[in-house]
C-alpha positions as CSV (number, residue, x, y, z in Angstrom):
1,X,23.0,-27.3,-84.7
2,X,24.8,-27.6,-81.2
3,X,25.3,-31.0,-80.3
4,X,24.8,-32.0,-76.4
5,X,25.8,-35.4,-74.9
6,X,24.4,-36.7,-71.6
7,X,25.6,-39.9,-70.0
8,X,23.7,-42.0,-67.4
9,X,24.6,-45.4,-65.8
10,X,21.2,-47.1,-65.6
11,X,18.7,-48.7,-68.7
12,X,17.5,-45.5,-70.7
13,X,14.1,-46.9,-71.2
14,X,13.4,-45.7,-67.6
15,X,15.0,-42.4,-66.3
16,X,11.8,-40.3,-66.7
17,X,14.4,-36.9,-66.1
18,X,16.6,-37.4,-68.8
19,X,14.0,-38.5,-71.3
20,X,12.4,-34.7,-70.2
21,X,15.2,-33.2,-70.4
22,X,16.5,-34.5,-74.2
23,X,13.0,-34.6,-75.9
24,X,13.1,-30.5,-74.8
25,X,16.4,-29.8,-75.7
26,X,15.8,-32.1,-79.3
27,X,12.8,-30.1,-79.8
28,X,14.0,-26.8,-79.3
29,X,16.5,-27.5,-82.3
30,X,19.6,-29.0,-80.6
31,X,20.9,-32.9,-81.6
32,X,21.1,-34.4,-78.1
33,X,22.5,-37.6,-77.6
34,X,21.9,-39.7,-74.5
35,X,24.5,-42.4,-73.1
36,X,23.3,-45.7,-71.1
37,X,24.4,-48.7,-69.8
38,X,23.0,-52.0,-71.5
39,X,22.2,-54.5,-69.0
40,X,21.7,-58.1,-69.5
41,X,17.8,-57.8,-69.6
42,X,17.5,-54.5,-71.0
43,X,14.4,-54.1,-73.2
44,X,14.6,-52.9,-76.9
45,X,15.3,-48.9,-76.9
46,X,12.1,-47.0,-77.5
47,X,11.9,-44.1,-80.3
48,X,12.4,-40.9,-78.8
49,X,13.5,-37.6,-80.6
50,X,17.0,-38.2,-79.6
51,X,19.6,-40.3,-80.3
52,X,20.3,-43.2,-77.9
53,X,23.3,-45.1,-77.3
54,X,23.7,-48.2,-74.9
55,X,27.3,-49.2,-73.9
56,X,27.9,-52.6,-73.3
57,X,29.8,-53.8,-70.5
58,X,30.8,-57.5,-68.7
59,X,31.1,-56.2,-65.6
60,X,27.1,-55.5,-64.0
61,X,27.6,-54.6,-60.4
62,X,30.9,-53.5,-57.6
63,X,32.8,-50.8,-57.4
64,X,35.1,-52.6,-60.8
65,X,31.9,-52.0,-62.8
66,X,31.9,-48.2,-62.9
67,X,35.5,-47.9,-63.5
68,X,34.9,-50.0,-66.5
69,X,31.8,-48.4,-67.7
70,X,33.4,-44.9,-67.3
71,X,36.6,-45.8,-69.1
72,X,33.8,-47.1,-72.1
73,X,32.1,-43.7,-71.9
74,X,35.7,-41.7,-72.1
75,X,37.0,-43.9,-75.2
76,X,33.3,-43.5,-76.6
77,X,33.4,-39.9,-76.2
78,X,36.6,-39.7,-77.5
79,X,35.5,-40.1,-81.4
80,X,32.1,-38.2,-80.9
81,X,32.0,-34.9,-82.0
82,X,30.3,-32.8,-79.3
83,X,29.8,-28.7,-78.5
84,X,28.8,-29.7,-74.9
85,X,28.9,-32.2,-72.8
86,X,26.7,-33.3,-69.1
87,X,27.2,-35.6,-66.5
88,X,24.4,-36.8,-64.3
89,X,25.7,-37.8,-61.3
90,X,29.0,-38.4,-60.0
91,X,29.1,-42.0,-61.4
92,X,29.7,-39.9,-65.1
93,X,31.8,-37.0,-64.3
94,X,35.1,-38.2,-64.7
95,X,34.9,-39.0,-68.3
96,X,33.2,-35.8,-69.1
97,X,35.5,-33.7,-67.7
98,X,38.4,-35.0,-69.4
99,X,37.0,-35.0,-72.9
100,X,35.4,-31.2,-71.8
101,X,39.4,-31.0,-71.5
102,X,40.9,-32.6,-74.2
103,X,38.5,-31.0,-76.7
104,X,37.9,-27.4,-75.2
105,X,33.9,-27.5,-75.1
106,X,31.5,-26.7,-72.7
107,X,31.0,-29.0,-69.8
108,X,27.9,-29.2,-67.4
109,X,27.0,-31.5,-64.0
110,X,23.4,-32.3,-63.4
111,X,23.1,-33.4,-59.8
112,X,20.1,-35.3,-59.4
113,X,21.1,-35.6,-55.5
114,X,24.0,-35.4,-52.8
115,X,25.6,-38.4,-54.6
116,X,28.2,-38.8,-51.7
117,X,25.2,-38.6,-49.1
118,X,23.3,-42.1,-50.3
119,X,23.0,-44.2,-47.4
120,X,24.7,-46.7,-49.5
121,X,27.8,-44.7,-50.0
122,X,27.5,-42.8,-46.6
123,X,28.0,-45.7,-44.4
124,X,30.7,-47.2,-46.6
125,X,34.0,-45.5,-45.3
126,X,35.6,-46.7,-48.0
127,X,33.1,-45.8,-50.1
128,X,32.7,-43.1,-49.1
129,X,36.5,-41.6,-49.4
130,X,36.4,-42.7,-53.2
131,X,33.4,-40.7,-54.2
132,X,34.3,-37.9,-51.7
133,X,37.9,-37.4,-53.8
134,X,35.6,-37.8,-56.9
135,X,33.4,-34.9,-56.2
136,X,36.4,-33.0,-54.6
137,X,38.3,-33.1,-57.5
138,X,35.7,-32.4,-60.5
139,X,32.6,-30.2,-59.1
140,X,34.8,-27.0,-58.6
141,X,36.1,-27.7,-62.1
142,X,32.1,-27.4,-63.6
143,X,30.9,-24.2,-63.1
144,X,27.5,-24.5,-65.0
145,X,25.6,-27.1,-63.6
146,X,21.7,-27.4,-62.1
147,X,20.0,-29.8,-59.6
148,X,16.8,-30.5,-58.4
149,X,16.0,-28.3,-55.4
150,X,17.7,-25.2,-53.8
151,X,18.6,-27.4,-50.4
152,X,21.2,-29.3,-53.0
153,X,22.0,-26.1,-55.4
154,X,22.8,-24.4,-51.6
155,X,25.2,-26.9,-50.7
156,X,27.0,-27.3,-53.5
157,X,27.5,-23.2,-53.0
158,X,28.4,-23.9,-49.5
159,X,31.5,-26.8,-50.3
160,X,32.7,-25.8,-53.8
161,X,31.6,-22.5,-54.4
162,X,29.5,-23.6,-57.9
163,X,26.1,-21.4,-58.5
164,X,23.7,-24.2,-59.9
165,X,20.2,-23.4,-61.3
166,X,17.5,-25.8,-60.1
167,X,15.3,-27.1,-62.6
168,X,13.2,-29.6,-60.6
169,X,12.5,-33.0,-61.9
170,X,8.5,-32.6,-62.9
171,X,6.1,-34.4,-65.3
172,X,4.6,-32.9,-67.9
173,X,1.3,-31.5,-67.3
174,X,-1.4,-33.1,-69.3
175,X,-5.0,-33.5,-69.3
176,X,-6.0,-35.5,-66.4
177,X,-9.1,-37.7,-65.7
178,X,-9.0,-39.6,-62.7
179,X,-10.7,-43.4,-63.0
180,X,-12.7,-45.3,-61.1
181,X,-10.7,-47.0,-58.5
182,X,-12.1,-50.6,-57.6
183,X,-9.2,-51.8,-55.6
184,X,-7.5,-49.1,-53.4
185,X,-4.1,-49.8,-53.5
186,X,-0.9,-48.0,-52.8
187,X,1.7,-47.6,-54.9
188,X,5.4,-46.8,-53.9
189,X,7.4,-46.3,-57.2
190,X,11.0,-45.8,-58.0
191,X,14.3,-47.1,-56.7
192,X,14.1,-49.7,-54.2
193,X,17.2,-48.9,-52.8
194,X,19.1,-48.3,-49.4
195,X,17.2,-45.8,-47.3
196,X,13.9,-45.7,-48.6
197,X,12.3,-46.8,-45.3
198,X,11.3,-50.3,-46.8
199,X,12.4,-51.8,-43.1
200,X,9.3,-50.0,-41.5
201,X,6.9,-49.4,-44.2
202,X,6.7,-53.0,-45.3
203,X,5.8,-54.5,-41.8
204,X,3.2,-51.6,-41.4
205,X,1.2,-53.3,-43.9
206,X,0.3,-55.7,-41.3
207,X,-2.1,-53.1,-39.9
208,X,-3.1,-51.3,-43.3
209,X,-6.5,-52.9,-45.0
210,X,-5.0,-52.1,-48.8
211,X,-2.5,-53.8,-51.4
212,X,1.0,-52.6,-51.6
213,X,2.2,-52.4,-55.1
214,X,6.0,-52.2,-55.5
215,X,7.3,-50.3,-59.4
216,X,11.1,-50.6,-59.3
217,X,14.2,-52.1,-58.3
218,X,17.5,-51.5,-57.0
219,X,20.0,-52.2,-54.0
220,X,17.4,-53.0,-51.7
221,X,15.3,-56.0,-53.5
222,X,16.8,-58.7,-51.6
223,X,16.6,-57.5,-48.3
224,X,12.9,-56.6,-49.2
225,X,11.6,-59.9,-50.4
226,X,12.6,-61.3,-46.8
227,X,10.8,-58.5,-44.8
228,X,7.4,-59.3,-46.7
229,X,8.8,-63.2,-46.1
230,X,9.4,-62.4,-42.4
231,X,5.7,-61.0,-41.7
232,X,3.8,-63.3,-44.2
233,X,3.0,-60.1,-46.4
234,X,3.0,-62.1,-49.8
235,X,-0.5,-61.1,-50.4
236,X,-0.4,-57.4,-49.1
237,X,2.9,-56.2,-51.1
238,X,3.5,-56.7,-54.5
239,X,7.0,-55.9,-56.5
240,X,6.2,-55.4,-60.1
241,X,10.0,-54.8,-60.7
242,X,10.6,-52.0,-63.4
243,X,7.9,-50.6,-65.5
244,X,8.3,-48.3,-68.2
245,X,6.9,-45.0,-68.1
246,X,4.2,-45.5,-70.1
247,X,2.9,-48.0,-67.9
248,X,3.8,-46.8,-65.0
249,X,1.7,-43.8,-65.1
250,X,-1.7,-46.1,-65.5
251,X,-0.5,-47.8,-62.3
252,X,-0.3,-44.6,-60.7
253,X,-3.2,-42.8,-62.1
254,X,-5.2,-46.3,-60.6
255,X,-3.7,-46.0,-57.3
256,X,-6.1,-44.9,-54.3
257,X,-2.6,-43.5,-52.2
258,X,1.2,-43.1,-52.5
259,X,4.1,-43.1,-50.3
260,X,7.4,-41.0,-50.7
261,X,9.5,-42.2,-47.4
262,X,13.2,-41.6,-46.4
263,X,15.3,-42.1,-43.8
264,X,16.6,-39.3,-42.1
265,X,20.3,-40.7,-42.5
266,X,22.2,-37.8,-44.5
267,X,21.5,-35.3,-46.2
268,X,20.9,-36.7,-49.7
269,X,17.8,-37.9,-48.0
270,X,16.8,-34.5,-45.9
271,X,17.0,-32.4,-48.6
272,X,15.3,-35.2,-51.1
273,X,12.8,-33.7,-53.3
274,X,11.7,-37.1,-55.2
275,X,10.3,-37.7,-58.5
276,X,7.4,-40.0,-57.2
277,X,6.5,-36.8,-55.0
278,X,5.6,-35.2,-58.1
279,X,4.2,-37.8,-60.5
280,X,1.7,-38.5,-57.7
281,X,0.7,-35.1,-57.6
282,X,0.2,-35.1,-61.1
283,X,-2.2,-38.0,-60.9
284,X,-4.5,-36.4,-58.7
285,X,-3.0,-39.0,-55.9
286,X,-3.0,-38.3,-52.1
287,X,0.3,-39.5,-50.5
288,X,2.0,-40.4,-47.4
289,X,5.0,-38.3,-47.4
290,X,7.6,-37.6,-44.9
291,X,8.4,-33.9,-43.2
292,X,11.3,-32.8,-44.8
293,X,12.3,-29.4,-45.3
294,X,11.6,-29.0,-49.5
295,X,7.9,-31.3,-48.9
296,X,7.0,-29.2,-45.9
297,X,7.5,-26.2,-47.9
298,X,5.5,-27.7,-50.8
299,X,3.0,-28.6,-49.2
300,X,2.7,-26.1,-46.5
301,X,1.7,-24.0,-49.6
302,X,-0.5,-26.6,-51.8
303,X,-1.7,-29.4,-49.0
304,X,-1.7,-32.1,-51.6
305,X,0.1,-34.7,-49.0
306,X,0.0,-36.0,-45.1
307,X,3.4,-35.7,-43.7
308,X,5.2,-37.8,-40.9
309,X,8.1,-37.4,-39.0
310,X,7.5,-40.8,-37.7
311,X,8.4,-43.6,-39.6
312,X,7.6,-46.3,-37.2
313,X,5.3,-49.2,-38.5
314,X,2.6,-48.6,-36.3
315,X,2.7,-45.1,-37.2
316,X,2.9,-45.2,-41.1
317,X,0.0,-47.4,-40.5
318,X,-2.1,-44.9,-39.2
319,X,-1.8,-42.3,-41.7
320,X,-2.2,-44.7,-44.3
321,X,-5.5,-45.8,-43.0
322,X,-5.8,-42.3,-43.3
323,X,-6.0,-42.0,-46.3
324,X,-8.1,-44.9,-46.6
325,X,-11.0,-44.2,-44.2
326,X,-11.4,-40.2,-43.9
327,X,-13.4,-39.8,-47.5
328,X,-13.3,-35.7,-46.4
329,X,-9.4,-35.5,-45.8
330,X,-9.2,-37.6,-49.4
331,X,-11.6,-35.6,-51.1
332,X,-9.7,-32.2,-50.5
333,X,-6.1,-33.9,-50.9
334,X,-7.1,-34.7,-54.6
335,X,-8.3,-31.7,-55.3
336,X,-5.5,-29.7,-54.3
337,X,-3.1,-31.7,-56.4
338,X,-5.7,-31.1,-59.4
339,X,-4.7,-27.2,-58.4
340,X,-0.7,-27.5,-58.0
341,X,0.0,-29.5,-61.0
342,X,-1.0,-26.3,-62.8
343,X,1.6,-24.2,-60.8
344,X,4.3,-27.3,-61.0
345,X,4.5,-28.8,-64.4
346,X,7.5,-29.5,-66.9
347,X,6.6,-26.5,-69.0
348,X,7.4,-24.5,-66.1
349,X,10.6,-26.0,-65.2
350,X,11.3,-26.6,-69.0
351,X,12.2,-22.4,-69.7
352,X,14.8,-22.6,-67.3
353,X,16.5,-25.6,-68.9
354,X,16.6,-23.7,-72.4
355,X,17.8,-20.6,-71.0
356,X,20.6,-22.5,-69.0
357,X,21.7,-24.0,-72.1
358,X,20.7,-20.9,-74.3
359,X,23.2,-19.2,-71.6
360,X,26.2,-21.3,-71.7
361,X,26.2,-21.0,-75.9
C-alpha cells in the first residue's frame, strides 16, 4: 500500500479540498496522511478515513511562524516513511522538496491559487521577493503537480514550464432538497482575508433589505468589524467565525443568496475559481458573483449566477436586491444550479485525481 503525505498550514477540521482529496485517495486503497497546524483553539480532530497529524507550534502569526512551522514539518517528515509526498501551497514546499530529495520519492505541488499573487503578499515588496525566490526555486523542481482551474495550470506553463492537471476544487454531489427559507439571508463563506471585497460589500448592506451572515475568518477580521462599526451594520452582518463543514453546508443550503467577490488586484484574484462558487451551486443557491474570466465561462454555459464587474456599494446593492425581489430571475437561477451540479461534482473531478496519482506510481 503506497503511502502519500500532504501538508497544510491551517486547522484540518476545515479545508473542505484536502479532506476530498484524502478520503478519495484512502478509499481507493492508498494510506494518506494529512499534516496541520494546531492552533491555540483548535477543535478536537474529527474521524476521517485518514490519518491526521497536528504540529504544534509557539509561534501563531508573522513571517517567523512559517519558518518554524516548516522546519517542524521537515524534522517531522524526516522519520516518516513515505512513497510520495504533496505540498499545498507554497507555505509547504520547501520541506517537501527536501525530504522528496533526501529520500528519492515522488514529489507533487497542489496549487490551490497564485500563492505569490494574494493581495496580501502582492503589495508587500518584501513579501513579495521572499515568496517569489520560494516559488522560483522549487516549482520547476515539481514536475507533477495539479491546480484548480486552467487560468493557474496555464501560468504556471507560461513561468516555469510545469504541465499541471486541474482537478477543480468541487463538492460532492449528493441528494439535494432545498428548505423552506423563512429569513432570506445571504451568506458569504470562506476566508475573510485581504481582497475579498469586504471594503465595498459590507457598506452596501446599508441599501440591501436581508441579513448578512459571515462563515470564516482570516487576515481581514479586524478591519471588518470596524466597517460594520463605521456604518452601524451590527444588525445587518453577522460573522459566525469558522464553522465546520458539516454545519456549514445547513447554513448554506438555508441561505436565500450568496456572494463570491474579488478584487481585481492580481491575478491570484482574476483567475480565482473559488470554493464557495461551487458549494453554492451545489445548494441550489443563486449568487452574486463577480465577471471574471473562469465564472464567466461557467456561467455563460450554466447561468446559475449574476455577475458584476462593478463592485461599488451602490452597485452590489442592486444586484443583491436582485436577487431578492425578481421571484422569476430566482426561480430560473435555482434551477439551473439543480442542472450543473450534475455536470460539476466531485465524482467527476475525483477520476482525474486517481489517475494523476495512478500515473505518477
Amino acid at each position: 500500500m503506497k503511502h502519500l503525505i500532504f501538508a497544510v498550514t491551517n486547522d484540518l477540521n476545515y479545508d473542505q479540498r484536502m479532506i476530498r482529496i484524502c478520503t478519495s485517495l484512502a478509499e481507493a486503497g492508498y494510506s494518506v496522511t494529512l499534516i496541520g497546524r494546531r492552533g491555540a483553539k483548535s477543535p478536537p480532530l474529527l474521524n476521517r478515513p485518514f490519518r491526521q497529524k497536528r504540529l504544534f507550534c509557539f509561534l501563531r502569526t508573522g513571517k517567523l511562524s512559517y519558518i518554524e512551522y516548516n522546519l517542524r514539518l521537515f524534522f517531522y517528515l524526516l522519520f516518516l516513511k513515505a512513497d510520495g509526498v504533496c505540498a499545498i501551497d507554497l507555505d509547504t514546499i520547501l520541506p517537501f522538496y527536501f525530504i522528496s530529495k533526501l529520500k528519492g520519492i515522488p514529489r507533487v505541488y497542489d496549487a490551490h491559487e497564485l500563492f505569490c499573487e494574494m493581495k496580501e503578499v502582492v503589495t508587500r515588496p518584501g513579501v513579495y521577493k521572499i515568496w517569489k525566490w520560494v516559488e522560483r526555486y522549487t516549482v520547476p523542481k515539481f514536475k507533477h503537480g495539479y491546480t484548480v482551474n486552467d487560468a493557474i495550470a496555464k501560468e504556471f506553463n507560461k513561468m516555469y514550464g510545469v504541465q499541471y492537471e486541474v482537478v477543480r476544487n468541487v463538492p460532492v454531489l449528493r441528494p439535494l432538497a432545498i428548505p423552506a427559507k423563512p429569513e432570506r439571508y445571504i451568506i458569504y463563506q470562506g476566508a475573510v482575508n485581504e481582497g475579498r471585497s469586504f471594503e465595498t460589500l459590507i457598506p452596501a448592506m446599508q441599501f440591501v433589505n436581508a441579513r448578512l451572515i459571515i462563515c470564516g475568518d482570516g487576515n481581514f477580521m479586524s478591519q471588518a468589524n470596524e466597517l460594520v462599526k463605521e456604518h452601524g451594520l451590527a444588525d445587518k452582518v453577522v460573522f459566525k467565525g469558522r464553522v465546520l463543514p458539516e454545519e456549514l453546508q445547513q447554513y448554506t443550503l438555508k441561505a436565500w443568496a450568496g456572494v463570491t467577490l474579488f478584487e481585481n488586484n492580481g491575478m491570484n484574484n482574476y483567475h480565482s475559481l473559488g470554493n464557495r462558487f461551487f458549494d453554492y451551486m451545489h445548494a441550489g443557491l443563486p449568487q452574486l458573483c463577480v465577471k471574471y474570466p473562469a465564472y464567466e465561462e461557467i456561467n455563460n454555459k450554466y447561468n446559475i449566477a449574476v455577475l458584476t464587474s462593478d463592485l461599488r456599494p451602490e452597485s452590489l446593492a442592486e444586484r443583491l436586491n436582485e436577487l431578492l425581489d425578481n421571484k422569476n430571475l430566482y426561480y430560473q437561477l435555482q434551477q439551473n444550479c439543480k442542472q450543473a451540479r450534475e455536470a460539476i461534482n466531485w465524482q467527476q473531478e475525483e477520476k482525474k485525481l486517481l489517475a494523476f496519482y495512478k500515473n505518477i506510481f
